[in-house]
MDAnalysis code that builds the backbone (N, CA, C; Angstrom):
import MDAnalysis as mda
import numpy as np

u = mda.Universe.empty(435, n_residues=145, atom_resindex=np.repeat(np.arange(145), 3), trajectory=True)
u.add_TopologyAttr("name", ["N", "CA", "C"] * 145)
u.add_TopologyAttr("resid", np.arange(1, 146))
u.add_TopologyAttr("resname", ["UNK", "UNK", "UNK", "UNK", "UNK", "UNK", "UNK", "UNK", "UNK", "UNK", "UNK", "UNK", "UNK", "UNK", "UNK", "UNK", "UNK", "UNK", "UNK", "UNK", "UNK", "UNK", "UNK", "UNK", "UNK", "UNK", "UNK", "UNK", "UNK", "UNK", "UNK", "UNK", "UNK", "UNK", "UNK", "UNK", "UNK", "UNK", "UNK", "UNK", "UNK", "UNK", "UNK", "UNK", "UNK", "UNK", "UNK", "UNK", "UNK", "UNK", "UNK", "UNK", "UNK", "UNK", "UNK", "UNK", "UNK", "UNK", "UNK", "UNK", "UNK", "UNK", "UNK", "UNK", "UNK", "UNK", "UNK", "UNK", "UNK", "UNK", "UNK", "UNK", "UNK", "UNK", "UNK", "UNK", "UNK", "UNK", "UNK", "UNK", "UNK", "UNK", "UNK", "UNK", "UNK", "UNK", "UNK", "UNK", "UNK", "UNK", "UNK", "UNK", "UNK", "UNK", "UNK", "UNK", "UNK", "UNK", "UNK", "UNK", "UNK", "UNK", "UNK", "UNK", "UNK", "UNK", "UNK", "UNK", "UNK", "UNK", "UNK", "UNK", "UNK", "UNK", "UNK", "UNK", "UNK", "UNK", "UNK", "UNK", "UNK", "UNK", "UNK", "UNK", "UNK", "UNK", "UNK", "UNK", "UNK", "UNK", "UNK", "UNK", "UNK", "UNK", "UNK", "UNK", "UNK", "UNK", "UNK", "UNK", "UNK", "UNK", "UNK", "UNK", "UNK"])
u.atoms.positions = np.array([
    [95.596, 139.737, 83.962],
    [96.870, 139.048, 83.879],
    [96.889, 138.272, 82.566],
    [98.067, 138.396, 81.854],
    [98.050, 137.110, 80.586],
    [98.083, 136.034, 80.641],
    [97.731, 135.419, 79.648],
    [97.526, 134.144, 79.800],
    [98.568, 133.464, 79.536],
    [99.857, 133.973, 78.888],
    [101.428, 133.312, 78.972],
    [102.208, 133.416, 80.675],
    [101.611, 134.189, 81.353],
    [102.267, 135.013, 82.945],
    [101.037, 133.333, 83.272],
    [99.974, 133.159, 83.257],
    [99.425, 132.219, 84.215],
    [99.695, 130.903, 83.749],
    [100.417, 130.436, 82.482],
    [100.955, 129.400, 81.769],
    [102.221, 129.190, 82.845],
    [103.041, 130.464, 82.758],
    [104.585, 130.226, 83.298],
    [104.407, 129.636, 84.701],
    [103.406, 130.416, 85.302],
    [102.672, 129.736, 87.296],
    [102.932, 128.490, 87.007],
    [101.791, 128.117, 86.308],
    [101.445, 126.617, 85.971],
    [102.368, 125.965, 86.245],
    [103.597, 126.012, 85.069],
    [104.317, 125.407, 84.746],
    [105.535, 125.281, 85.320],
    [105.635, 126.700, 86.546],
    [107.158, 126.559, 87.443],
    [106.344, 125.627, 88.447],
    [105.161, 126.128, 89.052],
    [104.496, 125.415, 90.104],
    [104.391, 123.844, 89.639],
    [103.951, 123.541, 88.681],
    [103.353, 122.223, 88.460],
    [104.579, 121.495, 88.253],
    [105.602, 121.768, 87.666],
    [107.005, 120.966, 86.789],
    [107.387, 119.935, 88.712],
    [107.240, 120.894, 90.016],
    [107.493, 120.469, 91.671],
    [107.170, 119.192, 91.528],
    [105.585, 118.829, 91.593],
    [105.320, 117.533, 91.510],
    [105.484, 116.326, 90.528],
    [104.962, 117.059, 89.209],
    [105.412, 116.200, 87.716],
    [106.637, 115.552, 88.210],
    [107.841, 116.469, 88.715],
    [109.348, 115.774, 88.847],
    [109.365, 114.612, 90.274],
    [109.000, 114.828, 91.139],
    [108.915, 114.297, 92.106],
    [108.067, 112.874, 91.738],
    [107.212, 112.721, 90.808],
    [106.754, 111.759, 90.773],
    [107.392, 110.965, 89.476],
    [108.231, 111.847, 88.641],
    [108.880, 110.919, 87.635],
    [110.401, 109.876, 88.516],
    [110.289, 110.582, 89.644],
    [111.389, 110.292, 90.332],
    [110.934, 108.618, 91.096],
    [109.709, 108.936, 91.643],
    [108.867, 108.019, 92.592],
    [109.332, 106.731, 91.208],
    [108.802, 106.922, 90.004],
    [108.539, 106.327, 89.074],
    [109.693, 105.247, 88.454],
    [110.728, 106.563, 88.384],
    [112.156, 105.175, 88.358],
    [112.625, 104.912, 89.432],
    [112.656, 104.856, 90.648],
    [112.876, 104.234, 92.071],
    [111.287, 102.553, 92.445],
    [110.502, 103.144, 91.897],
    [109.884, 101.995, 91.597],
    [110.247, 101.203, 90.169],
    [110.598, 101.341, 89.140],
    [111.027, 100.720, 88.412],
    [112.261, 100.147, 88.276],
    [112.965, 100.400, 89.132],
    [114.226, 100.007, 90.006],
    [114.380, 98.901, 90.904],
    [113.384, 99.405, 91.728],
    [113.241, 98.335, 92.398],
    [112.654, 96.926, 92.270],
    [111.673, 97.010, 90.919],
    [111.205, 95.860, 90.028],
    [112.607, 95.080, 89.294],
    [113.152, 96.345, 89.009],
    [114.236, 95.382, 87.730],
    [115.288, 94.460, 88.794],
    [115.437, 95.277, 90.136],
    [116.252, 94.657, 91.037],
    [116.040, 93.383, 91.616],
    [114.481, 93.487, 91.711],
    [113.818, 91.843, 92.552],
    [113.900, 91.071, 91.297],
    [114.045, 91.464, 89.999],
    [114.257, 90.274, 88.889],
    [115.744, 89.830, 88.918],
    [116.418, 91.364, 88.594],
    [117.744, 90.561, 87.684],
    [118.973, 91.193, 89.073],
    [118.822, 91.856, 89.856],
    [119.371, 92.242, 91.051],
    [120.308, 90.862, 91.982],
    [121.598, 91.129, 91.813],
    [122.096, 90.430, 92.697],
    [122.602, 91.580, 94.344],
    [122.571, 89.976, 95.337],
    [122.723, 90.581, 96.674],
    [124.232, 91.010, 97.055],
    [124.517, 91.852, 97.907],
    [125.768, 92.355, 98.874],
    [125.513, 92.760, 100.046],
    [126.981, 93.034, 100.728],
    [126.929, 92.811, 101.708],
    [127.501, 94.209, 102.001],
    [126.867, 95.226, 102.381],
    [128.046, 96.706, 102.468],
    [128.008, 97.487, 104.183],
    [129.051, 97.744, 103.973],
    [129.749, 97.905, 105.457],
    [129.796, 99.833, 105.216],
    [129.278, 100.293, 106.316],
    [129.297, 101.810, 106.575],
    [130.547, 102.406, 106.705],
    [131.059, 102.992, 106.044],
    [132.424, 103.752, 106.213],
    [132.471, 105.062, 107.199],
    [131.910, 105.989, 107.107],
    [131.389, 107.097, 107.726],
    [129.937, 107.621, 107.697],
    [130.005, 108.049, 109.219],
    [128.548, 108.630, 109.509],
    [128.584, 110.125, 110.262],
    [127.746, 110.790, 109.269],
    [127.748, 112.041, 109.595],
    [126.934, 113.217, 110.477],
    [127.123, 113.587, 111.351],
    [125.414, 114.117, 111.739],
    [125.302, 115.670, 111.370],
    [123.587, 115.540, 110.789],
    [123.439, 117.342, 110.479],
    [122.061, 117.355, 111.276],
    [122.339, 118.500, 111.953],
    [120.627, 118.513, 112.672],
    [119.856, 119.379, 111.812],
    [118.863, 119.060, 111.649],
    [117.601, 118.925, 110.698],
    [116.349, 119.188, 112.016],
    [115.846, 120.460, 111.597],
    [114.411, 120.017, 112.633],
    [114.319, 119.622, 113.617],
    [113.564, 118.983, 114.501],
    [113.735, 118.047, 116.027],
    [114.498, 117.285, 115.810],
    [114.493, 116.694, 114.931],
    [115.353, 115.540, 115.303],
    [116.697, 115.366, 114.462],
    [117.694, 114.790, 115.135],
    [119.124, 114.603, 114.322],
    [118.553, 113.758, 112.630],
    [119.645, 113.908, 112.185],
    [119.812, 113.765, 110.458],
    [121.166, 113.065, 110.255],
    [121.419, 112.216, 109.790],
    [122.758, 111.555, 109.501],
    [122.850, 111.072, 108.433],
    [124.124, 111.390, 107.908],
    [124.744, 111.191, 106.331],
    [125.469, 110.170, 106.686],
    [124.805, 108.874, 105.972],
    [125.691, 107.537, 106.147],
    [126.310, 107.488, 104.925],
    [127.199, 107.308, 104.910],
    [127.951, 106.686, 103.519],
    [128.323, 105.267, 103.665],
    [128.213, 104.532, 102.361],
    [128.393, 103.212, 102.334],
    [129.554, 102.354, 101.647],
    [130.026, 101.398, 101.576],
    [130.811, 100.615, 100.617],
    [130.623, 99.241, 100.261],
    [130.142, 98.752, 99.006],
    [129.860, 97.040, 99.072],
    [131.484, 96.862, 98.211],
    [131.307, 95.595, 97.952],
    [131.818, 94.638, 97.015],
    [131.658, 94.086, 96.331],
    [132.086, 94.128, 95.009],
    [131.833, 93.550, 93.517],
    [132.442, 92.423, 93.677],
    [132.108, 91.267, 93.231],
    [133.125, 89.780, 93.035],
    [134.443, 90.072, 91.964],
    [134.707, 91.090, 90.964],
    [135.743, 91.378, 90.663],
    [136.580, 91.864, 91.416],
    [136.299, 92.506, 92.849],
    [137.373, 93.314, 93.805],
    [136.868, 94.623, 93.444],
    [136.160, 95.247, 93.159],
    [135.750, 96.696, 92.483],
    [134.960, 97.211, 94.081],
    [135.151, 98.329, 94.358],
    [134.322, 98.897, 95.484],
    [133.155, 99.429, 94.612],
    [132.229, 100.215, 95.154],
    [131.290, 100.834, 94.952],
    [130.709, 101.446, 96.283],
    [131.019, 103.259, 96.298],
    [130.468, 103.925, 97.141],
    [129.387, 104.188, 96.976],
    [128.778, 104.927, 97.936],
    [127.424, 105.558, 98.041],
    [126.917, 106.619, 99.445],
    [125.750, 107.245, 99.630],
    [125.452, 107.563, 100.813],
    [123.818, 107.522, 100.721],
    [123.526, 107.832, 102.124],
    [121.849, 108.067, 102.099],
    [122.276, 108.928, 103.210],
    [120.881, 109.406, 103.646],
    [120.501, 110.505, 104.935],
    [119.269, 109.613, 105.474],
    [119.338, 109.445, 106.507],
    [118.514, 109.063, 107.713],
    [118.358, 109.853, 109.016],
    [116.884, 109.989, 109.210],
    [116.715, 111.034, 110.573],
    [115.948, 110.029, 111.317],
    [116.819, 110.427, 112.712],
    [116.506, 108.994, 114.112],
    [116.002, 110.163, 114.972],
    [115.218, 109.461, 115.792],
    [114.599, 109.972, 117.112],
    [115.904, 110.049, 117.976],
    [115.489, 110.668, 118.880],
    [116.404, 110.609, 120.472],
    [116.791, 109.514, 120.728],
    [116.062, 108.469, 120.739],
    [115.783, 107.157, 121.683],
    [116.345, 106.260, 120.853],
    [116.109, 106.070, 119.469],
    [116.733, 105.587, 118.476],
    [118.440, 104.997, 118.278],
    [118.869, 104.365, 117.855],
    [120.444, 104.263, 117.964],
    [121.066, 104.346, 116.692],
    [121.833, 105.801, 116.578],
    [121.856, 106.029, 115.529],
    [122.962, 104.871, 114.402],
    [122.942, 104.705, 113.151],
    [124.096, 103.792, 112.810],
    [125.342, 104.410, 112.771],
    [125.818, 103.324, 112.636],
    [127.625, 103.316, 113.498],
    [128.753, 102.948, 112.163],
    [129.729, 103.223, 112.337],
    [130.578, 102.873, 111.185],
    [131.039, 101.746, 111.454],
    [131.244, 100.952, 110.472],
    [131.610, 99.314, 110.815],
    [129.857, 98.292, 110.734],
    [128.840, 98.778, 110.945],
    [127.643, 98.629, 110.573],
    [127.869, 97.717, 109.461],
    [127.061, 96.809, 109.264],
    [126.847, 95.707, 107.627],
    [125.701, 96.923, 107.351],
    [125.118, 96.617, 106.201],
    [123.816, 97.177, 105.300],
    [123.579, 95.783, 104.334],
    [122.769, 95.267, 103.720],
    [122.369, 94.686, 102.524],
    [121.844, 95.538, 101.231],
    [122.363, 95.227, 100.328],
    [122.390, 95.927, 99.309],
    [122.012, 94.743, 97.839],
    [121.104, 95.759, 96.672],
    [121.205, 94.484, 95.273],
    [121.592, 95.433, 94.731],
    [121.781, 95.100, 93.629],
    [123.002, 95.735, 92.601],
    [122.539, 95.034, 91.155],
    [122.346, 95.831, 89.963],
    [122.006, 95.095, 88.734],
    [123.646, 94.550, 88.288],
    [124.069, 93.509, 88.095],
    [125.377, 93.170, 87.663],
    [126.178, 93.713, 86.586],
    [125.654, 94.277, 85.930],
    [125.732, 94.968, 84.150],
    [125.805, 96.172, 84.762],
    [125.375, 96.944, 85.387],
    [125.220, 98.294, 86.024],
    [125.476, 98.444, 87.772],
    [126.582, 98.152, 88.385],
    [126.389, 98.222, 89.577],
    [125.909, 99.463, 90.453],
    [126.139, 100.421, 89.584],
    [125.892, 101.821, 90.088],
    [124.454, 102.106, 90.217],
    [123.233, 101.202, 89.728],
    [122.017, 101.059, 89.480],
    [122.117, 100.206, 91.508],
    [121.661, 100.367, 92.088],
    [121.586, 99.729, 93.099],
    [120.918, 100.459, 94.274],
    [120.109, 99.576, 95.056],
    [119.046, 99.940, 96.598],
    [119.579, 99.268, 98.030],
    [119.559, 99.822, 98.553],
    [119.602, 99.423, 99.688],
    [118.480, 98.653, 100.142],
    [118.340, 96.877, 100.501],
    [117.285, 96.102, 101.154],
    [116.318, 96.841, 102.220],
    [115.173, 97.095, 101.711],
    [114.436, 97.749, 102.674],
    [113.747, 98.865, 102.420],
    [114.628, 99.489, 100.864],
    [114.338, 101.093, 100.618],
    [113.319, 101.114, 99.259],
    [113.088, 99.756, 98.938],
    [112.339, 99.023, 97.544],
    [111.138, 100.095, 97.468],
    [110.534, 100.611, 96.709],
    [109.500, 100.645, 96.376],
    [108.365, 100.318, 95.773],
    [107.064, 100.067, 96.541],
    [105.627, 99.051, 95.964],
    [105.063, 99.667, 95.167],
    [104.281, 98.541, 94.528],
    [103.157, 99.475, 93.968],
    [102.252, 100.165, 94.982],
    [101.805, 100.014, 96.209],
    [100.685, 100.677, 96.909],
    [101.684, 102.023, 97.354],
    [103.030, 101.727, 97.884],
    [103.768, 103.465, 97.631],
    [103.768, 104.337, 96.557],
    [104.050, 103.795, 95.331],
    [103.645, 104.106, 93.866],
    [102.204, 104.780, 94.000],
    [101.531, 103.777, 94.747],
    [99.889, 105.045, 93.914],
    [99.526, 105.883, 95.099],
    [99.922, 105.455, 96.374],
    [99.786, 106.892, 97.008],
    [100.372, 107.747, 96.429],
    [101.916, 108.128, 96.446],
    [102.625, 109.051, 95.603],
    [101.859, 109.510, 94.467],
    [101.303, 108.806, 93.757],
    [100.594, 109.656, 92.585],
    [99.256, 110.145, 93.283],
    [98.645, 109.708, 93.629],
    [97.757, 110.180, 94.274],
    [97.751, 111.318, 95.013],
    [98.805, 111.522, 95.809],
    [98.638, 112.693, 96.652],
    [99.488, 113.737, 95.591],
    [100.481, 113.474, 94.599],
    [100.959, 114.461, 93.943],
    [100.229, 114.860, 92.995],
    [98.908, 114.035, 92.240],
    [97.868, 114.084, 91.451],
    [97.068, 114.869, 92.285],
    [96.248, 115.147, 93.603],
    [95.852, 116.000, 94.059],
    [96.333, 117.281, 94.103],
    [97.633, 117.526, 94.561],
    [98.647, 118.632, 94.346],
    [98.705, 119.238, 92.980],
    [98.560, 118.493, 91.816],
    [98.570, 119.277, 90.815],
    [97.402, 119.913, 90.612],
    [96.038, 119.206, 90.806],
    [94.641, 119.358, 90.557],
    [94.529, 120.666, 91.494],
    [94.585, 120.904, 92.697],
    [94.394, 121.909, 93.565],
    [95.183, 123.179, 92.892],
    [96.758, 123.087, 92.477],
    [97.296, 124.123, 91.767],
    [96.965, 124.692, 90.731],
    [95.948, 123.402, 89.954],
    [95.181, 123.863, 88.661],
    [94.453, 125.458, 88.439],
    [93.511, 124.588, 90.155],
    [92.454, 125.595, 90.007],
    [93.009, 126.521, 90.996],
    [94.097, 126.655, 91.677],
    [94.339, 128.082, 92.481],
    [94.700, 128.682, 91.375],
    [95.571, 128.529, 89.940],
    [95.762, 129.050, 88.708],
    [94.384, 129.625, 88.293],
    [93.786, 129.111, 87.938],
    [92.863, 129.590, 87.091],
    [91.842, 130.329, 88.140],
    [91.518, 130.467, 89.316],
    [91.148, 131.252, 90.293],
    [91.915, 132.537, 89.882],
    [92.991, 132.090, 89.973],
    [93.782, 133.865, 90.091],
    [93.535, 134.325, 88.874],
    [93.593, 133.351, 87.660],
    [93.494, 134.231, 86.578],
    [92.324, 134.929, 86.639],
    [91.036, 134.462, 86.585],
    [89.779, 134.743, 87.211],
    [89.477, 135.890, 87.478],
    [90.114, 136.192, 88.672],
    [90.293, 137.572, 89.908],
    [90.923, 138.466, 89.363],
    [92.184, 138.320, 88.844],
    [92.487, 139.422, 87.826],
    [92.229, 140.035, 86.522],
    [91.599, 138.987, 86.128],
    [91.067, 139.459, 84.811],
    [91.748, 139.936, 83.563],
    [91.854, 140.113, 82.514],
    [92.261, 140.342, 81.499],
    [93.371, 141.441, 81.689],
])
């Protein structure tokens, strides 16, 4: 096999995690700039959607806060509840921060990310790459020139 054909593996396979963790990366750096310069709101659920997902239900909440100019600002997330669970309801509050200069930059209270989430995430996606390394270069290996 060539060695541009076991480059391209690499690089469709490997780009999975690289991205996933550049992602981890500004959701934690987000959530830093938010606990500094982040002001609080108060946002009320407009609609909730359900998609079943797997065992358990999946729901598309969508959200709405308030800017002190009168400005809305939408949004949504997906949340999956157990059976037993109660799923959220429209009319629901949420807490929300918001960078003031950028409101569209904004987390939902609760969804912050740490540093100890930060280095698992690298950690287990740093394993993931390391293991893909060498299933790469295994195969190249086995096939040979």
């Amino acid at each position: 096999m060539s060695p541009f054909f076991l480059l391209l593996i690499a690089v469709a396979f490997g780009s999975i995690p690289l991205r996933l963790m550049a992602m981890s990366l500004n959701a934690y750096w987000l959530s830093q700039k938010l606990r500094a310069e982040g002001h609080p709101a108060q946002g009320t659920l407009i609609r909730v959607r359900r998609a079943l997902r797997a065992r358990y239900p999946e729901h598309i909440v969508e959200y709405v806060f308030p800017l002190p100019g009168g400005e809305e600002i939408h949004d949504s997330y997906r949340v999956r509840s157990t059976p037993w669970d109660r799923p959220p309801a429209e009319g629901d509050s949420i807490q929300v921060r918001y960078l003031p200069h950028d409101p569209q930059q904004h987390q939902r209270v609760g969804d912050e990310v740490g540093p100890s989430q930060l280095i698992l995430r690298g950690v287990l996606l740093g394993t993931v790459l390391v293991v893909m390394a060498f299933a790469v270069l295994d195969l190249g290996q086995e096939l040979g020139p």
